[in-house]
N, CA and C of each residue as an Amber inpcrd file, in Angstrom:
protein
   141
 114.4590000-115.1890000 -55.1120000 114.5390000-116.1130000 -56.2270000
 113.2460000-116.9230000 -56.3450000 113.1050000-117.2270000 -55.5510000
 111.6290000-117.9700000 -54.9820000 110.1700000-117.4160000 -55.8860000
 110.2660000-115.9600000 -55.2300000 108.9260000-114.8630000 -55.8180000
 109.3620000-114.7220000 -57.1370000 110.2310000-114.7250000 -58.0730000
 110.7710000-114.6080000 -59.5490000 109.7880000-115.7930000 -60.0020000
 110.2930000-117.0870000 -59.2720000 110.0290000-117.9210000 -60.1610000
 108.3070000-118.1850000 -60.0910000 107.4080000-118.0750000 -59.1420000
 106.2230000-117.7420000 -58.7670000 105.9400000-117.3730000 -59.7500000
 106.4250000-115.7660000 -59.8760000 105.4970000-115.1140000 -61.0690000
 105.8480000-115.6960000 -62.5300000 106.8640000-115.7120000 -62.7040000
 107.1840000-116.7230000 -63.8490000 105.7280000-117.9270000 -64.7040000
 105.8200000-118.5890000 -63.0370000 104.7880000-119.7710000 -63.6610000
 103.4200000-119.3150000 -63.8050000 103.0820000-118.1540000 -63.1830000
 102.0590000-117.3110000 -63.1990000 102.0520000-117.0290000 -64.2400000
 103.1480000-115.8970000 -64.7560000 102.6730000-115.4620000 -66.0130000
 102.7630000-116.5370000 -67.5630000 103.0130000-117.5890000 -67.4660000
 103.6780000-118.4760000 -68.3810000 101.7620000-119.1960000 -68.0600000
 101.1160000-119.8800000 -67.1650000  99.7990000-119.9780000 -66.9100000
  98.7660000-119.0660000 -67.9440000  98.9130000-117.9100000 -67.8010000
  98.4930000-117.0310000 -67.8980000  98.4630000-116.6220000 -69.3890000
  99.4730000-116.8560000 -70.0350000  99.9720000-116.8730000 -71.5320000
  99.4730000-118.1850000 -72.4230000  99.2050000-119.4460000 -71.5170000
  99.0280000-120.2530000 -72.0820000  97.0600000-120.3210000 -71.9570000
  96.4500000-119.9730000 -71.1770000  95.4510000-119.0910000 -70.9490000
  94.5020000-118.3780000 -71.9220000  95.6390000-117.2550000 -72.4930000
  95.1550000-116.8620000 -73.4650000  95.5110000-117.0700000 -74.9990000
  96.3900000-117.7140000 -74.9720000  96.0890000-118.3060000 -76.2330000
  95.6020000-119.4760000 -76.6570000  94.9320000-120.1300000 -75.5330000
  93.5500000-120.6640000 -75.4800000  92.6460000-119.5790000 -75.9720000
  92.0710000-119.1510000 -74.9730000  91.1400000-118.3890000 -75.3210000
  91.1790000-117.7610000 -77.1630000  92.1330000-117.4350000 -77.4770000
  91.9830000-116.7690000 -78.8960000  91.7090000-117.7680000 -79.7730000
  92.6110000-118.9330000 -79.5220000  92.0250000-120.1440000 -80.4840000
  91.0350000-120.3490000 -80.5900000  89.9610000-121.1400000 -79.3260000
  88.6560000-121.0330000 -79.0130000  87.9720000-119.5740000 -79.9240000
  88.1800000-118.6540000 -79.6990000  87.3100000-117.0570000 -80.4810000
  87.5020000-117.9230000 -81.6160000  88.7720000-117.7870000 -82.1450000
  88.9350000-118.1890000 -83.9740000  88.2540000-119.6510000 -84.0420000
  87.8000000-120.4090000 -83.7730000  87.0970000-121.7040000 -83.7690000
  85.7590000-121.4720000 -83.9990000  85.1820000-120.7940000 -82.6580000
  83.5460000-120.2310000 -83.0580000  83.3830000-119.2720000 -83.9730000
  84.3010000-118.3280000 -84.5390000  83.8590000-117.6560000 -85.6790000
  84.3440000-118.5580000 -86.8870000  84.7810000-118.9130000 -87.2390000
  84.6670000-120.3760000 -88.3260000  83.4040000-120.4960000 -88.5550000
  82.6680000-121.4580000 -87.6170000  81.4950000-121.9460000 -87.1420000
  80.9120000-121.3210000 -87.5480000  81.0220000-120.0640000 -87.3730000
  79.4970000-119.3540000 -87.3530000  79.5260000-118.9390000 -89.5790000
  80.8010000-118.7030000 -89.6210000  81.2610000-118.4320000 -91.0010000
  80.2800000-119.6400000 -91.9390000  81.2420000-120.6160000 -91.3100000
  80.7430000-121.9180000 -92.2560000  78.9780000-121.9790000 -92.6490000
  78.4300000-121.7080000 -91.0910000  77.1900000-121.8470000 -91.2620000
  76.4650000-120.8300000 -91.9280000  76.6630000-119.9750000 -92.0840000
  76.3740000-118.7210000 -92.7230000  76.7320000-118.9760000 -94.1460000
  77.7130000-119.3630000 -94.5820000  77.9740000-119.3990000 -95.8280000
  77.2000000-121.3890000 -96.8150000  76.4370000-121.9450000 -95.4220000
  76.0170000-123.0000000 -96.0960000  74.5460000-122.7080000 -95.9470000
  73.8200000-121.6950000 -95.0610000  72.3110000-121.2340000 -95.1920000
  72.8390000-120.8250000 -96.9570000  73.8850000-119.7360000 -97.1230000
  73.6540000-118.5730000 -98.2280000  73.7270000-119.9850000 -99.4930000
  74.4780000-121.1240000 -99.2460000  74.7000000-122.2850000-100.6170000
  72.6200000-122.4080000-100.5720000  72.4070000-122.9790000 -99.5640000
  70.9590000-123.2440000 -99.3900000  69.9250000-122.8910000-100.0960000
  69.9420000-121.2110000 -99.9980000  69.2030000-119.7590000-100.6570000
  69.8340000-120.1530000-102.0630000  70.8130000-119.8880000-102.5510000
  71.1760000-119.9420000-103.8310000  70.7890000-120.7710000-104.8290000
  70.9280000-122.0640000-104.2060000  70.4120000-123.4840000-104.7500000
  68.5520000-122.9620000-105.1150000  67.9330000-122.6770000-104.2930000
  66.6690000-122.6790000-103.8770000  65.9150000-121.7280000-105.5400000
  66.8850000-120.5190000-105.8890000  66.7500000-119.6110000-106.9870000
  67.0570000-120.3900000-107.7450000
């Protein structure tokens, strides 16, 4: 019962882990979106 619950908090760690991690991915590609799409306002303005 003991080793159940172990892995349990392991894998529940582990889950919470990565959906960190994916948030974080979807955060910096935003970022990089936004900035990309305010160089391209930049260029546009510039014509």
């Amino acid at each position: 019962m003991g080793t159940l619950f172990i892995i349990l908090i392991i894998a529940g760690i582990f889950a919470i882990y990565d959906a960190l991690r994916k948030i974080n991915n979807n955060i910096m590609e935003q970022t990089e979106e936004i900035k990309r799409v305010g160089l391209e306002a930049k260029h546009s303005k510039k014509d």
